[in-house]
C-alpha positions in Angstrom: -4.7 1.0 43.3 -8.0 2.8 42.5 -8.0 1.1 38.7 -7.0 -2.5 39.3 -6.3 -3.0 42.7 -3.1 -3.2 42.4 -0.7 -2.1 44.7 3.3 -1.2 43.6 6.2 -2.9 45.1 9.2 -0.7 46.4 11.7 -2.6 44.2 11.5 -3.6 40.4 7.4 -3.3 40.3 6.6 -5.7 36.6 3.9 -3.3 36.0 5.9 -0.7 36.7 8.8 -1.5 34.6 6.3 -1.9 32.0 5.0 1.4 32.1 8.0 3.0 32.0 9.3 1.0 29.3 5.8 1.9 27.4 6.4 5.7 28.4 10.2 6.0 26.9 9.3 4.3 23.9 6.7 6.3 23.0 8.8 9.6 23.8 11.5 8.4 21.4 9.3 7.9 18.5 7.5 11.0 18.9 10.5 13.2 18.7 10.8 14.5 15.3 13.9 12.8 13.4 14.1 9.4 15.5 13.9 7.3 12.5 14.4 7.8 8.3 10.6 6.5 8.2 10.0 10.0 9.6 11.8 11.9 6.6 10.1 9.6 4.0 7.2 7.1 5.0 6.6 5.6 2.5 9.7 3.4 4.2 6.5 2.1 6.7 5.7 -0.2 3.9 9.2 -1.3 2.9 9.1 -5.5 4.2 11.3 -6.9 7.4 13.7 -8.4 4.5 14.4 -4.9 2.7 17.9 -4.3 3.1 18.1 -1.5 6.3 14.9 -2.0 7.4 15.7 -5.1 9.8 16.9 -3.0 12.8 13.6 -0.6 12.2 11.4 -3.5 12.1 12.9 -5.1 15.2 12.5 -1.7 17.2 8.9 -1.3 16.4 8.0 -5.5 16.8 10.0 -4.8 20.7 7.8 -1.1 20.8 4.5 -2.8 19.7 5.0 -5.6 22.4 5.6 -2.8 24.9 2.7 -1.4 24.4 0.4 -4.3 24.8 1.2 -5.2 27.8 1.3 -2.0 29.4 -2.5 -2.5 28.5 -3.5 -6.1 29.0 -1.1 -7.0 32.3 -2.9 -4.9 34.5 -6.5 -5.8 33.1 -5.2 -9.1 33.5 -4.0 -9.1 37.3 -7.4 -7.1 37.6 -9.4 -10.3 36.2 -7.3 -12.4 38.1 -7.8 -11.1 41.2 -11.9 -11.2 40.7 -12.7 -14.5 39.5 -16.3 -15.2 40.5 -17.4 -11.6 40.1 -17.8 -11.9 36.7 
């Protein structure tokens, strides 16, 4: 509320899902392990077609999204909600 204005419905908040979406995604890929990118990088730079590396890719395209909007929706309701000011 103090940050955007915002405040959180009871049931199934969108921002909130978002955030803890955002929040278990980034405790699974800090733990040590998660992913065989973690043993040998130099996987990061293998492409979406390598052989393996399609499951990988689509975790971290689905992670990456995740992370944006756990960013931009709340600006956005923010900017939304104070047209004019600006």
């Amino acid at each position: 509320m103090l940050t955007y204005g915002y405040s959180v419905r009871e049931d199934d908040d969108p921002l909130v899902i978002i955030a803890d979406r955002a929040l278990s995604n980034f405790a699974l890929s800090t733990a040590p392990g998660t992913f065989m990118v973690d043993r040998a990088p130099v996987l990061q730079f293998l492409p979406k077609w390598f052989p393996g590396m399609k499951g990988y890719w689509k975790i971290v395209d689905s992670w990456s999204r995740d992370s944006v909007l756990l960013v931009e929706e709340p600006y956005e309701f923010a900017r939304r909600q104070n047209v004019g000011v600006f």
